[in-house]
N, C-alpha and C positions, 0 to 999 in steps of 0.2 A: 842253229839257235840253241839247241840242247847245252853247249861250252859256255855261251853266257849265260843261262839259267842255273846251272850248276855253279857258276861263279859267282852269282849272285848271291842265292842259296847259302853258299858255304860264308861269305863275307855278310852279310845280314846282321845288322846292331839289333842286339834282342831277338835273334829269331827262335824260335820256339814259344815265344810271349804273345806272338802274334801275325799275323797272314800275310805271306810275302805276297808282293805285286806280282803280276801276270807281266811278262816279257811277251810280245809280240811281232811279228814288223809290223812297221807304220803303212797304215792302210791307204794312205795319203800320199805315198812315194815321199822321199827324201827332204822337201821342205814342208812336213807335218809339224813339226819340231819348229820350226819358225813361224811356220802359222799359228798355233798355237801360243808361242810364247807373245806373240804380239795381241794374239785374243787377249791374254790373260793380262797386257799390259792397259790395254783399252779399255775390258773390264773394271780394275783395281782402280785407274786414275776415279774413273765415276764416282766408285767410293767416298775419296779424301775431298 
């Protein structure tokens, strides 16, 4: 994990302006990231 936070870190728009994100692994095994995005799709329709 350390290569990609240090990749991060170094590529950052604006960093020093303000608090880079936390890199983790997904707590959630491999389809966190789809759950997720469909949370946030289900969420947002409610919205509009």
């Amino acid at each position: 994990m350390e290569p990609a936070r240090k990749a991060f870190a170094r590529n950052l728009t604006g960093r020093g302006f303000r608090p880079a994100a936390g890199i983790e692994l997904a707590a959630l095994g491999p389809n966190a990231g789809l759950i997720g995005a469909a949370d946030l799709s289900r969420v947002s329709s409610r919205i509009r």
